[in-house]
C-alpha positions in Angstrom: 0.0 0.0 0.0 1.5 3.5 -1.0 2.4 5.8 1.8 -0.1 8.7 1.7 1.7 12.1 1.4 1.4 14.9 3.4 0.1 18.1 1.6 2.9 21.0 2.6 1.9 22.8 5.4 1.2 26.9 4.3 4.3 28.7 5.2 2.4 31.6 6.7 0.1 29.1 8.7 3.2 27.5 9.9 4.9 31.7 11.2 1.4 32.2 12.5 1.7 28.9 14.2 5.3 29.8 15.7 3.8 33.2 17.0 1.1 31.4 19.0 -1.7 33.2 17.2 -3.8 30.3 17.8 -7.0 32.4 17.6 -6.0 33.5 14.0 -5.2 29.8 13.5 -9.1 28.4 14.5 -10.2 30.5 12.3 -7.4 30.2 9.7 -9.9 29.3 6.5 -11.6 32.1 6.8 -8.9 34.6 6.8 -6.1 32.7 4.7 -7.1 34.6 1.5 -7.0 38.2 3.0 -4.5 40.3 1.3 -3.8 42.0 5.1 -2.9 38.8 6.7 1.1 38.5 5.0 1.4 42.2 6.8 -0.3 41.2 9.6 2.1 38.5 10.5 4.7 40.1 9.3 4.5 42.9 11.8 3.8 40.4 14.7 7.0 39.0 13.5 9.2 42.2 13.7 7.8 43.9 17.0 8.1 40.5 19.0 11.8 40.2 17.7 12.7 43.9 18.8 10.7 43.7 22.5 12.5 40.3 22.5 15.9 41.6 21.6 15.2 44.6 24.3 14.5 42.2 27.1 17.9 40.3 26.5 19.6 43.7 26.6 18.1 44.7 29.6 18.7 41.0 31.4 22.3 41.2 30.1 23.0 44.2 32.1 25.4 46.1 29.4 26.4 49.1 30.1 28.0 51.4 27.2 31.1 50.0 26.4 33.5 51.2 23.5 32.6 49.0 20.0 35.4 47.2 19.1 35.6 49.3 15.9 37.1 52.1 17.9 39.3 49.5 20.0 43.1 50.9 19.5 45.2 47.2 18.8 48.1 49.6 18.2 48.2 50.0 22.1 48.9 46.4 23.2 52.1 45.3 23.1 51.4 41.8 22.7 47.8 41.2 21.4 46.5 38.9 18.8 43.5 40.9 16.8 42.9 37.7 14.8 42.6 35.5 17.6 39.8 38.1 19.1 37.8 38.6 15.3 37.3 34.8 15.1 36.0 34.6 19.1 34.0 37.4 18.0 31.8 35.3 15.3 31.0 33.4 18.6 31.5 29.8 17.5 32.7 29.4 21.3 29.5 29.6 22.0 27.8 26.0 19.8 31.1 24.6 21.2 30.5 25.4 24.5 33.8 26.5 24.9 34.6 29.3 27.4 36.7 32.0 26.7 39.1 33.2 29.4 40.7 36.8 28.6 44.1 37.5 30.5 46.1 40.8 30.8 47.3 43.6 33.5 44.9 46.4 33.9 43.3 48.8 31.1 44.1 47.0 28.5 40.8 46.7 27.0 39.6 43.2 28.4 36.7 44.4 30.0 35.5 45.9 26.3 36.4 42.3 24.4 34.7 40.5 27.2 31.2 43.3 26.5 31.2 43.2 22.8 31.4 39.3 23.1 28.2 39.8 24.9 26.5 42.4 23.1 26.9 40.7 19.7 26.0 36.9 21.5 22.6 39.0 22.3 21.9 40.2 18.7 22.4 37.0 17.7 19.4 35.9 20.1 21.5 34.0 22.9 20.5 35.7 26.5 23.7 36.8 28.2 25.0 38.3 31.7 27.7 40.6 32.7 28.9 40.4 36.4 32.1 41.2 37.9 33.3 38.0 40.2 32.7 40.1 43.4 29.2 41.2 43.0 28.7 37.6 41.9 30.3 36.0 44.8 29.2 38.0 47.6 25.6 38.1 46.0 25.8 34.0 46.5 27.7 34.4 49.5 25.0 36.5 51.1 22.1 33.8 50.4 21.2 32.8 54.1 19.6 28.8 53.2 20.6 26.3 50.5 17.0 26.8 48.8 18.0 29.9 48.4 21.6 29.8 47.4 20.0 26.7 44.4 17.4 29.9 43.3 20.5 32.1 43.1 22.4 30.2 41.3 20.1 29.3 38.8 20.3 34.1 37.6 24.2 32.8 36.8 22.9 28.9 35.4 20.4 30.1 33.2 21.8 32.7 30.5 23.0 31.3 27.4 26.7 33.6 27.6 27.7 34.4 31.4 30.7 37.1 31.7 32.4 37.1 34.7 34.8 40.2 34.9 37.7 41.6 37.4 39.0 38.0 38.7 42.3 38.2 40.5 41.3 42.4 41.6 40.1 41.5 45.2 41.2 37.8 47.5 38.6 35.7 48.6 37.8 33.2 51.4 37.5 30.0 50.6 33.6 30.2 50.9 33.7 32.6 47.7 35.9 29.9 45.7 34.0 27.0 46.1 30.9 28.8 45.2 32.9 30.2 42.1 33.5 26.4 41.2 30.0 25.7 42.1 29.2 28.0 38.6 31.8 27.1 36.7 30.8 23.4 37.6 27.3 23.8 36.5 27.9 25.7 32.7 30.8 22.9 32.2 30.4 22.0 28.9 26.7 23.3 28.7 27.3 27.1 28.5 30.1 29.1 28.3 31.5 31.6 30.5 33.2 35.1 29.0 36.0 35.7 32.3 38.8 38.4 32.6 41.0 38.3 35.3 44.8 40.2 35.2 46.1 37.1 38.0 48.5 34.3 36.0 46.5 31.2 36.9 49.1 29.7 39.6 48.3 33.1 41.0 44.9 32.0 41.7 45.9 30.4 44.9 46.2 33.7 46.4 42.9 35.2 45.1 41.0 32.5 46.4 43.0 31.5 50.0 42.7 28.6 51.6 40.6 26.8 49.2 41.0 23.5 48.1 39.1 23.5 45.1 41.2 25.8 42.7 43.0 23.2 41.0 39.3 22.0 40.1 38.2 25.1 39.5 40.8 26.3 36.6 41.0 22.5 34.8 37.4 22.7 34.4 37.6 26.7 33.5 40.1 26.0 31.0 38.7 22.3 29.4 37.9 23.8 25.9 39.0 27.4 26.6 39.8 30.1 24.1 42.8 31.7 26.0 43.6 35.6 25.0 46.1 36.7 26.5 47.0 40.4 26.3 50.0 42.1 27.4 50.4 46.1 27.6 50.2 49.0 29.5 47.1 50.5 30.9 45.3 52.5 28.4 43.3 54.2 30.7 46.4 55.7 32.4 47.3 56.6 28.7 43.8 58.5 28.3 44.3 60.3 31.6 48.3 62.0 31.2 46.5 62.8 27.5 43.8 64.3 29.1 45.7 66.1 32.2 48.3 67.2 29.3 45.3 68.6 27.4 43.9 70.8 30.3 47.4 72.1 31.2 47.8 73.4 27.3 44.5 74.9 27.5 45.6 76.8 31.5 48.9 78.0 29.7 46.9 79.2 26.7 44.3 81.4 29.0 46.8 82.5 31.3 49.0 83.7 28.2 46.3 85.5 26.6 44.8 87.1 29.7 48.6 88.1 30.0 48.7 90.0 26.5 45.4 91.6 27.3 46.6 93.1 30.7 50.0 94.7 28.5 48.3 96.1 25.8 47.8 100.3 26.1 45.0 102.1 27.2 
């Protein structure tokens, strides 16, 4: 007996179908012909996809952040800009690879580790930026383990977690074994985006006293993308700019209230 084929299914049925429009779809032969219906979906389509995309931006918690665009690779002495452009198309992210970003102060890996999550939430993944101490002492502060399970599940759930600033302030060993408690959960499910300016044998001293931090980095670092950036601070670059800037504009000012006071009645 031949296999009876399936008519195809009407591709706007099917985007009305994916929107939920289910009151559209009981009554779908009686408006399938209406020349208003393409539109109709069509605008359902776009305003769910921008409130959408707004949500994800406002969950992420991005701040403004400089766009890589403007990003000065002249700075860094040691930096590898191809390296960064292909973590940048996000295939980390279907390998479920993390990507650890290392380098002494203001040298931009705060901004790598931001655009990362900026672009991961255009391309519809759900993302979160938190520095490891408003992380830590926000799970550190949870006073039962029902509650500690329901606040780990804010840094479980998003698709793209970035954990800034690692190595900046030392721990107790409370705070490290709840760090490995996150990095245990998203290993090799989701991906975490972390900066830290501490060599990892340093990590001993960030997190004292713990006996998990051997753990802690051999599961960070299973299927890491490792950046490493060397260089010095380009925020103290901006600033002896700036201050130079202001003392050129003073001199100017106090030369030209100068010439005014000599010239003759």
């Amino acid at each position: 007996m031949a296999k009876r084929v399936q008519p195809p299914s009407d591709p706007l049925q099917e985007r009305a179908r994916r929107l939920a429009l289910y009151g559209l779809l009981a009554q779908w032969s009686e408006f399938a012909d209406e020349p208003w219906l393409p539109k109709l979906i069509e605008c359902e389509e776009v305003e769910r996809a921008k409130r959408s995309l707004e949500r994800r931006l406002r969950s992420a918690k991005i701040r403004g952040f400089k766009a890589l665009a403007d990003y000065d690779w002249t700075w860094p002495r040691e930096i590898d800009r191809g390296q960064i452009e292909e973590v940048c198309n996000l295939g980390f992210i279907e390998e479920q690879a993390n990507v650890v970003i290392v380098g002494p102060n203001g040298v931009g890996k705060t901004t790598i580790a931001q655009n990362l999550a900026h672009r991961a939430v255009l391309r519809g993944y759900t993302a979160l930026i938190t520095t490891a101490s408003e992380m830590l002492n926000d799970l550190a502060a949870q006073d039962s383990s029902a509650a500690l399970t329901r606040r780990l599940s804010r840094y479980c759930r998003p698709t793209v977690l970035v954990i800034d600033e690692v190595g900046y302030l030392s721990y107790d060993s409370r705070h490290g074994d709840l760090l490995f408690e996150v990095i245990s959960r998203r290993h090799q499910e989701k991906p975490i985006v972390l900066t830290t300016n501490r060599p990892f044998a340093e990590w001993n001293e960030v997190f004292s006293n713990s006996s998990c931090v051997t753990a802690l980095v051999d599961r960070l670092l299973h299927k890491a993308e490792i950046i490493k950036i060397d260089g010095d601070s380009y925020r103290a670059k901006e600033a002896s700019e700036r201050a130079k800037e202001k003392a050129k504009a003073r001199k100017k000012k106090s030369a030209a209230k100068t010439t005014k006071k000599k010239r003759p009645a």
